[in-house]
N, C-alpha and C positions, 0 to 999 in steps of 0.2 A: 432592346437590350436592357433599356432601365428600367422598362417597367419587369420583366423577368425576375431580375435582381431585386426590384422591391417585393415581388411575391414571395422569394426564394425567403428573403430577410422577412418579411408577415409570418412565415410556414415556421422557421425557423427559429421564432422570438417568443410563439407559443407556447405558456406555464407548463404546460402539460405532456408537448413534446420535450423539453427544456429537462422536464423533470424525468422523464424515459431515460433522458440520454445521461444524468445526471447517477441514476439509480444503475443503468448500466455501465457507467464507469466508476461506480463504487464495487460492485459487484466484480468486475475486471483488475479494479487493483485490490482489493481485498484475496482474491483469486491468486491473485500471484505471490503473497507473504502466506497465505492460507499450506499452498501446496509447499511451500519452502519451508514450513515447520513440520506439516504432519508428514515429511517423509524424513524424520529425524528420531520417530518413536521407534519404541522395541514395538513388533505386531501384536496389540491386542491391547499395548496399552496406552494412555494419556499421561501419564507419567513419569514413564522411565525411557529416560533416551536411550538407542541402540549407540554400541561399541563404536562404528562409524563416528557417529556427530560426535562422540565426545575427544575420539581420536582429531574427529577433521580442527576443532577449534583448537584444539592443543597444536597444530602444525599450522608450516606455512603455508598458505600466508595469512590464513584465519588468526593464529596466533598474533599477529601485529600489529591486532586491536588493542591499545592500552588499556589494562584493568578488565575490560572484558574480552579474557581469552579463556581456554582451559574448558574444566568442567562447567564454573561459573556460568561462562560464556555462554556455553551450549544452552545451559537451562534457559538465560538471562533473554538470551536472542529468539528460541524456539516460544517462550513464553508471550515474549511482550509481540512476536510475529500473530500470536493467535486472538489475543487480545486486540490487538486493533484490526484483523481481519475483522472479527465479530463485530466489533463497533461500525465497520465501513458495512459490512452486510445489512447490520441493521439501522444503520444513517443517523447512529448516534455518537455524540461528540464527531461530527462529520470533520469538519474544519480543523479540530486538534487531532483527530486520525490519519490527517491526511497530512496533516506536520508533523505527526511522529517519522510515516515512511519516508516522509524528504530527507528525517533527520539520521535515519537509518539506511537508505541510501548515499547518501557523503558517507556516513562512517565505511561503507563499503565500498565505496568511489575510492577514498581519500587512504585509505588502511591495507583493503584486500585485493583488489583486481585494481590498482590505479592507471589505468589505461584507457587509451583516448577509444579505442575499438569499442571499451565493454560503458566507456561513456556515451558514446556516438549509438552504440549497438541496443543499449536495453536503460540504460540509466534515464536519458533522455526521454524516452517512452513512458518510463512509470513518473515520473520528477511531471510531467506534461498532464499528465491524468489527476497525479498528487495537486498539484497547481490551481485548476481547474476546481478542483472539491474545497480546496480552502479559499477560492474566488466568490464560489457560487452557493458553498453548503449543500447540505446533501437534498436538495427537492422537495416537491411534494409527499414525496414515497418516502420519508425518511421520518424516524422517532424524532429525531432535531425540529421536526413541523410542529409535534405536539406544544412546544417549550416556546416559540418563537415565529410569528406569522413568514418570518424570510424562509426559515429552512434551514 
């Protein structure tokens, strides 16, 4: 059993698997801020939010975000979502992409959905992956490589 375990931890400690799984959990939470902004445009465009998103942050419980609620909001939230998606796809500024969502997560933890279900449920899940990306940086596979031999 221990030598198992030492193989399992050899296979597993590999730069290069390290950095697969690194790029594919940038990819996965990029993924998930990615899809939660571009379904807030009007079709066709990058610029103009649909009636929805601008109505959803004006209500509850959207609205119960201090200073960023409203039209604001909408732009503020769907913008800075896209923004760090891209940086997480392209593994640049890995580490402070991956602190924006922690930090964008509380605000929606702590503001919009404060319940232990949708903390237990999904919050946990991306906070985990977030975590992760600011422990390790983003891999081999990451622009962050070019700038700094860790990643």
């Amino acid at each position: 059993m221990k030598n198992l375990i030492s193989k399992i931890e050899t296979l597993t400690s590999n730069p290069f698997l390290v950095s697969v799984f690194l790029l594919l959990t940038r990819i996965t939470l990029g993924g998930i801020f990615w899809r939660s902004a571009t379904t807030r445009f009007e079709e066709g465009s990058w610029t103009t939010l649909n009636e929805n998103a601008i109505y959803q942050f004006s209500d509850v419980p959207f609205n119960q975000v201090p200073v960023i609620n409203g039209e604001f909001g909408a732009y503020f939230t769907t913008f800075s979502e896209l923004a760090v998606s891209i940086l997480l796809f392209l593994g640049f500024a890995t580490r402070l992409s991956a602190l924006a969502t922690i930090g964008m997560m509380s605000v929606i933890q702590i503001f919009v959905f404060p319940t232990i279900p949708h903390l237990w449920g999904v919050v946990f899940m991306w906070a985990i992956m977030a975590i992760v990306l600011v422990a390790k940086g983003g891999g081999m596979f990451s622009v962050d490589r070019l700038f700094t031999k860790a990643g």
